[in-house]
C-alpha positions as CSV (number, residue, x, y, z in Angstrom):
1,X,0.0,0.0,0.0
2,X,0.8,3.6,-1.1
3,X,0.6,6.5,1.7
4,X,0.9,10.2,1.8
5,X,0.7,12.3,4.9
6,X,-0.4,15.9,4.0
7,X,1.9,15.8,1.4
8,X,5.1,15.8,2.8
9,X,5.8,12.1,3.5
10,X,4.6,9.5,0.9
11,X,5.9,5.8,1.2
12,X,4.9,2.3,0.5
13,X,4.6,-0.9,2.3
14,X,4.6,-4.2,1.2
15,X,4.4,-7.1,3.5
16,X,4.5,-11.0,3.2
17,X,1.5,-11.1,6.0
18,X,-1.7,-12.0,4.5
19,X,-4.3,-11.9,7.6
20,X,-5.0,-10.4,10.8
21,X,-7.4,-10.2,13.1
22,X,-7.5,-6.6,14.0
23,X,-6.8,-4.4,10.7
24,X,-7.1,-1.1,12.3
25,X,-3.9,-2.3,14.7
26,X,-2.1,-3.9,12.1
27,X,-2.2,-0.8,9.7
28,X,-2.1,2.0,11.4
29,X,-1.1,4.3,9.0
30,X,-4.9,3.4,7.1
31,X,-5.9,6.8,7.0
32,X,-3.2,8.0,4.5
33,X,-3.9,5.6,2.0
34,X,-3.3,6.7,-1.3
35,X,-2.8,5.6,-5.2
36,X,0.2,4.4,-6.4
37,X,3.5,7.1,-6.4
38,X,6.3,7.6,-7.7
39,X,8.9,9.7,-5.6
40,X,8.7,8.3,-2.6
41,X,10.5,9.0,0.3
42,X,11.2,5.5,1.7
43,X,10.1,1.9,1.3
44,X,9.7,-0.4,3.6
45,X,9.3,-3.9,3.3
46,X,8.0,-6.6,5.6
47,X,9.0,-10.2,5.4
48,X,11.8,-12.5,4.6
49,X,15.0,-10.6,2.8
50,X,18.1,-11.6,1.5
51,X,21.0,-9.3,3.6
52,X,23.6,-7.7,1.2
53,X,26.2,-7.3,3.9
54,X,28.1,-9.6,2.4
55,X,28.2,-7.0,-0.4
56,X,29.4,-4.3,1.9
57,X,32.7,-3.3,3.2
58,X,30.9,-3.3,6.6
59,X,32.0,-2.2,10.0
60,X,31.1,-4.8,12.4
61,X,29.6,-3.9,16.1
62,X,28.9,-6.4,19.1
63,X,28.8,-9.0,16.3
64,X,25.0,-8.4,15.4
65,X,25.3,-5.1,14.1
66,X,27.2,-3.8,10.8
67,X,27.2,-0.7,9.2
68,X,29.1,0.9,6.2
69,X,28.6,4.6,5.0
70,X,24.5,4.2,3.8
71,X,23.7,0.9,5.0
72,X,23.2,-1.0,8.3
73,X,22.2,-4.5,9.1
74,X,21.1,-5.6,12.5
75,X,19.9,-8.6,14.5
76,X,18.3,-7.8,17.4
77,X,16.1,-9.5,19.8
78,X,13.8,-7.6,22.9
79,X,11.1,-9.0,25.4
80,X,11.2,-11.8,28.1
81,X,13.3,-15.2,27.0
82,X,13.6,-12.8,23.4
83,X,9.9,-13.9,22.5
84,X,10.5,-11.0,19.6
85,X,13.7,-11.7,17.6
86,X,14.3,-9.1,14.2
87,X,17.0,-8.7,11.6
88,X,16.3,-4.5,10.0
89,X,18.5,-3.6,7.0
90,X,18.3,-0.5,5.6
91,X,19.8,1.4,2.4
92,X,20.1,5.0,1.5
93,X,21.0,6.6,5.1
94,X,23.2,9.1,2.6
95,X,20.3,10.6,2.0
96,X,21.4,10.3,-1.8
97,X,18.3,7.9,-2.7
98,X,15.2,7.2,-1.1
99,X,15.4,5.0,1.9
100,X,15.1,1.3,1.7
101,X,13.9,-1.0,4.7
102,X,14.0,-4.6,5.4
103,X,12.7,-5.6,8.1
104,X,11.6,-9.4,9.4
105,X,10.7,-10.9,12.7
106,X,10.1,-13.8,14.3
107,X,6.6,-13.0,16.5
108,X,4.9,-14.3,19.4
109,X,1.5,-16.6,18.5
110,X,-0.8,-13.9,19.5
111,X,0.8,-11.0,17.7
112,X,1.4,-13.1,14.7
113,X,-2.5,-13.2,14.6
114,X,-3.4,-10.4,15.8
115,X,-1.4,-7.5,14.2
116,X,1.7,-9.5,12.4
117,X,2.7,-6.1,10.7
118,X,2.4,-3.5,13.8
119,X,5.6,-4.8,15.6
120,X,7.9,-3.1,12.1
121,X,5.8,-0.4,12.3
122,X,6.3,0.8,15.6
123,X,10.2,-0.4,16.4
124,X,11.3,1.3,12.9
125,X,8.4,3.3,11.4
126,X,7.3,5.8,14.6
127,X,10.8,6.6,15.0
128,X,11.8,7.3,11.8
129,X,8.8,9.8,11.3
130,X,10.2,12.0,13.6
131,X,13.3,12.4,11.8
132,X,12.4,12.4,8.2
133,X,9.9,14.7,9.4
134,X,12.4,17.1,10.9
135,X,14.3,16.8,7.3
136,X,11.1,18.4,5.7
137,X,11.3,21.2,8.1
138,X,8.0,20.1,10.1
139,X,7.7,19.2,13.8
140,X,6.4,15.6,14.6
141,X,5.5,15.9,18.4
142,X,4.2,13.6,21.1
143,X,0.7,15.9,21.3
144,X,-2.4,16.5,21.0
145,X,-4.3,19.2,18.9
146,X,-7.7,20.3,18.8
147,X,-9.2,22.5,15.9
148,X,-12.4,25.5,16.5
149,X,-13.8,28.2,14.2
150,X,-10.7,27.7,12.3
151,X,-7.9,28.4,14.9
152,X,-6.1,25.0,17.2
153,X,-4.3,24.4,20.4
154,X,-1.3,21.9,20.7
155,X,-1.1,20.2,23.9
156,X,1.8,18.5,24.9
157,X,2.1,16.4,27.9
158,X,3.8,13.1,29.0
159,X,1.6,10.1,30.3
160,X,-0.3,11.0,33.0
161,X,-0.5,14.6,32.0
162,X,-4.3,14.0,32.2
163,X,-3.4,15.4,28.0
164,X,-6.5,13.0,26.9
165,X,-9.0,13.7,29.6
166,X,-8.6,17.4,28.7
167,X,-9.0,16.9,25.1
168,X,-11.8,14.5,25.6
169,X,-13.8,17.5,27.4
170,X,-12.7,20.0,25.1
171,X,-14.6,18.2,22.3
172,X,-18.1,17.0,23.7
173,X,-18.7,19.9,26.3
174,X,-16.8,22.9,24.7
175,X,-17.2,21.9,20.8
176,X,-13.9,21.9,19.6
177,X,-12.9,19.2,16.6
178,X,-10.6,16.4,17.5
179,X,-7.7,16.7,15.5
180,X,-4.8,14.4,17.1
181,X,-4.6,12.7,20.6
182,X,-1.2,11.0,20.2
183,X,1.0,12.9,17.8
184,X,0.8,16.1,15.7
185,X,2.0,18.0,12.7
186,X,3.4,21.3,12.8
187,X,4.6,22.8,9.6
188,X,4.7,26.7,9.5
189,X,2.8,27.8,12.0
190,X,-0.3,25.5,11.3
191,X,-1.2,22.6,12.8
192,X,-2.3,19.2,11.1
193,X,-4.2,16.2,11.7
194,X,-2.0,13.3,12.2
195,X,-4.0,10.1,13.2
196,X,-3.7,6.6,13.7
197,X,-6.1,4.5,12.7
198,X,-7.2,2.8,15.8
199,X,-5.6,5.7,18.6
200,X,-8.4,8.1,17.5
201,X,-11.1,5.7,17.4
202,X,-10.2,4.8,21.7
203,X,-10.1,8.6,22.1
204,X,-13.9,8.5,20.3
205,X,-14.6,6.0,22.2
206,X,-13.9,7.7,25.5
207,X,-15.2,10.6,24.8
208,X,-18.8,8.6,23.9
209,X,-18.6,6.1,27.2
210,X,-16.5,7.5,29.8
211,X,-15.4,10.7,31.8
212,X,-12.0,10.8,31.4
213,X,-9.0,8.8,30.2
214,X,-8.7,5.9,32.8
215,X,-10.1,2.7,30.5
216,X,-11.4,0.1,33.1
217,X,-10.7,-3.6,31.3
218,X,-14.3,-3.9,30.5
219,X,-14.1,-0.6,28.2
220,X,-11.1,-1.8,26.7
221,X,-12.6,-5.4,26.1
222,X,-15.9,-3.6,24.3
223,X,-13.6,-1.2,22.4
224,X,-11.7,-4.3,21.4
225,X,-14.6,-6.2,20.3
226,X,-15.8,-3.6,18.3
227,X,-13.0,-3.3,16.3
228,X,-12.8,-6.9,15.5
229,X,-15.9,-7.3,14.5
230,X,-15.4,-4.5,11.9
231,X,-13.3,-6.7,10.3
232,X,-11.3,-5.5,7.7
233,X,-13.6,-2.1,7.0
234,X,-11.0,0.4,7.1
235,X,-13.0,3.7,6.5
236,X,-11.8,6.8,5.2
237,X,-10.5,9.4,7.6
238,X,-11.8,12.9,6.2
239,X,-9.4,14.6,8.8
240,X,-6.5,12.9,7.3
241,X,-7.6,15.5,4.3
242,X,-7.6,18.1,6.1
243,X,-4.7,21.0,5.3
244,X,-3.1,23.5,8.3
245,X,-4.9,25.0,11.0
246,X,-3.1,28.0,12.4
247,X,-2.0,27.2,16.2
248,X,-3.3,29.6,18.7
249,X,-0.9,28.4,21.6
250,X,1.4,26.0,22.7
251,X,0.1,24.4,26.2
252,X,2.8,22.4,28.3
253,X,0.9,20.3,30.3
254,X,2.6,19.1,33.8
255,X,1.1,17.1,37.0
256,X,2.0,18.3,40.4
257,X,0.8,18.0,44.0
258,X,-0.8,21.5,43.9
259,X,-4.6,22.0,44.6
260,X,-5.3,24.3,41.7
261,X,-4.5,24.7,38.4
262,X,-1.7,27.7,37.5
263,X,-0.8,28.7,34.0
264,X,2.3,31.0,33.3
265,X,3.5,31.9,30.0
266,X,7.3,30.4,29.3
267,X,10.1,31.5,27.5
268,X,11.3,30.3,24.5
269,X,14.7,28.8,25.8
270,X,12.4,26.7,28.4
271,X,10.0,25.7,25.9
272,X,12.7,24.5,23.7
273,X,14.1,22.1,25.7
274,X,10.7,21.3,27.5
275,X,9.7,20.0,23.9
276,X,12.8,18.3,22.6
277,X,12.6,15.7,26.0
278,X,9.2,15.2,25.7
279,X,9.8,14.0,22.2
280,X,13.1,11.8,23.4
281,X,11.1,10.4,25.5
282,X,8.5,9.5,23.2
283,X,11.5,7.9,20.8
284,X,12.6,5.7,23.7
285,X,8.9,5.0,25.1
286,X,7.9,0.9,25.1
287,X,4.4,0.3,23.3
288,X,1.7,-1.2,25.2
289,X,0.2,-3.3,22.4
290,X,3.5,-5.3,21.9
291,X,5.7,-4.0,25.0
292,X,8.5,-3.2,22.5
293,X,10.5,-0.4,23.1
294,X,11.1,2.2,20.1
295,X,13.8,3.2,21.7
296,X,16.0,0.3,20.3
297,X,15.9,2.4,16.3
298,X,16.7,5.2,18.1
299,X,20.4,3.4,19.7
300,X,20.5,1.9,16.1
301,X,20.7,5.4,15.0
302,X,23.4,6.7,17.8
303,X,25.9,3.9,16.8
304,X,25.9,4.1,13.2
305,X,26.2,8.0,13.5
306,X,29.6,7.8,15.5
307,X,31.6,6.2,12.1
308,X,28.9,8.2,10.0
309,X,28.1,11.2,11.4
310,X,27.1,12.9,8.1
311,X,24.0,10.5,8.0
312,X,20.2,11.5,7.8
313,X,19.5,11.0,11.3
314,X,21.7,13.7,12.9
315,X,21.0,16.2,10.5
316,X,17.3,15.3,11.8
317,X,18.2,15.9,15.1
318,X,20.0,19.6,14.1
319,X,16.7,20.2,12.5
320,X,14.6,19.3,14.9
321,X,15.7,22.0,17.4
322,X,16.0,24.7,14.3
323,X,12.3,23.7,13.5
324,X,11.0,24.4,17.4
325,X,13.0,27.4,17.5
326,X,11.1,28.9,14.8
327,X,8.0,27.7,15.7
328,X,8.5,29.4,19.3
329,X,9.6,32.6,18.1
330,X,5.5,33.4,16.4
331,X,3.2,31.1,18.7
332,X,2.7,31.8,22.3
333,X,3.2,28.9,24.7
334,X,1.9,28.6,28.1
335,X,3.1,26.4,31.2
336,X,-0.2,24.4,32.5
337,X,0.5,22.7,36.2
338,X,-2.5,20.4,37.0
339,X,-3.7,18.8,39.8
340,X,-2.1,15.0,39.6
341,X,-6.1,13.4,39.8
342,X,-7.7,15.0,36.9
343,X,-11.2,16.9,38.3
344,X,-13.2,18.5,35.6
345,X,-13.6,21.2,38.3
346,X,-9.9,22.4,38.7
347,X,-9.6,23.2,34.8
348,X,-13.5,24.4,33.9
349,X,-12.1,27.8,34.3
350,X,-8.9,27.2,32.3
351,X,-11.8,26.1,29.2
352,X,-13.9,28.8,29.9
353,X,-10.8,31.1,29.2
354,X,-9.6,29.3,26.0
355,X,-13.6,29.6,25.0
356,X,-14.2,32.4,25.4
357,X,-10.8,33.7,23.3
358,X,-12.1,32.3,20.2
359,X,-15.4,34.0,20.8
């Protein structure tokens, strides 16, 4: 399948994998679906490869790992007794041709059946985003965004930010438009929809069933029972669609022991580095789905770079920081401290304020 993402990343990805039980898991990316392409940015493919390190003049790392000037080829393994075991291979990291990914895996029964293609995704795919992203000169965060009368907020918060709960309120009491929950797209000045396929439909479903963000296992049984018995319908995401929304303000959203909530505007300098950890963390964060950490591209990445500096991935990480940096020097950004048990009464006033703005 064929994806573009608002026009700045458009890929393919094949696979071997022929059935799942949960679609909406196992291709994530669904909502960008698009024709066939021709300049694409990278490939990857999923399945049994043939390596061509024996083609390289490759240096050799801890035994598993080799990389010559745009090429690496690793075996790797992660989980208890290594129940996930990979070999990734990747050509281009010049940044003199499209990228090229081989990735294959031996899976755990469940996850073989259940989403055989989401373990590629999210140890290579999510991480990647972030840089090629960076290379385009737009901001993939960790975030949320939410759109009204034309205008959005971004909201940026680690787990347990109550980030969710905040936006889930926002939309079915203060009618604001979901645009992201778990990532968004900032190019400019404007914000874009970025959305999984199945992370959006939990949000939807909180915001129709529950009160805030904390899923009880009978929620998450019916949300999971609803999905597989969509089967394979994998409807189109008009949001996907949707171009820029010009951000109204940055929130920084932070739990503490305080009683109240207190909002202070912060400086640039703060806000820059406030935002580059949040979205290290999110490169090293382990996925609940699979309990895989992403964080294992992301030391790919750091040892290829020390005989290879020149490569893709640290010009990312220089652009990255350039790309915040202009972003905070035009939007406003505001440090939120919340209450550390979310209580639609400690932030009804902060709503009311943000409503009453975009009146």
């Amino acid at each position: 399948m064929y994806y573009n993402i608002h026009n700045e990343l458009i890929f393919k990805i094949t696979s071997t994998n022929r059935k799942c039980i949960f679609p909406k898991l196992n291709y994530p990316f669904h909502p960008y679906v698009c024709k066939k392409q021709d300049n694409l940015d990278f490939v990857l493919n999923i399945g049994e490869f043939r390596p061509q390190v024996s083609n390289r003049n490759a240096i050799s790392v801890d035994y598993n790992f080799y990389f010559d000037e745009d090429y690496l080829y690793i075996k790797d393994f992660e989980g208890r007794l290594g129940r996930y075991h990979w070999e990734l291979e990747i050509q281009g990291l010049d940044g003199k041709s499209p990228l090229t990914i081989n990735f294959n895996s031996k899976l755990p029964h469940h996850v073989r059946y259940l989403y055989p293609d989401l373990p590629a995704q999210l140890i290579v795919l999510r991480p990647l985003l972030y840089h090629l992203f960076s290379m385009k000169r737009c901001l993939f965060l960790h975030a949320g965004a939410v759109e009204k009368d034309g205008e959005s907020i971004v909201l940026i918060g680690r787990s347990g930010s109550c980030k969710t709960s905040i936006i889930m309120d926002l939309v079915r009491k203060y009618g604001w438009n979901l645009m992201s929950d778990e990532h968004a797209l900032i190019k400019g000045f404007h914000a874009y929809p970025f959305q999984f396929s199945f992370i959006e439909d939990l949000v939807n479903y909180g915001i129709d069933h529950l009160k805030d963000e904390n899923y009880s296992s009978i929620h998450k049984i019916r949300f999971l029972a609803g999905m597989a018995n969509e089967g394979s319908n994998l409807e189109e995401r008009p949001l996907s669609r949707m171009g820029g929304v010009p951000i109204k303000a940055l929130y920084i959203l932070t739990s503490t022991n305080a009683k109240k909530v207190t909002i202070n505007k912060v400086t640039s300098t703060s806000l820059l580095h406030k935002m580059f950890i949040n979205n290290l963390c999110e490169w090293g964060s382990i996925d609940s789905t699979i309990s895989i950490s992403s964080g294992r591209f992301i030391e790919y990445m750091q040892m290829y770079s020390y005989p290879f500096p020149g490569n893709i991935f640290v010009q990312g990480w220089i652009r990255h920081k350039e790309v915040i940096e202009s972003l905070l020097e035009k939007v406003p950004a505001y440090l939120v401290e919340l209450p550390a048990s979310y209580d639609q009464s400690f932030i009804e006033q902060w709503f009311t304020d943000i409503d009453e703005s975009y009146s």
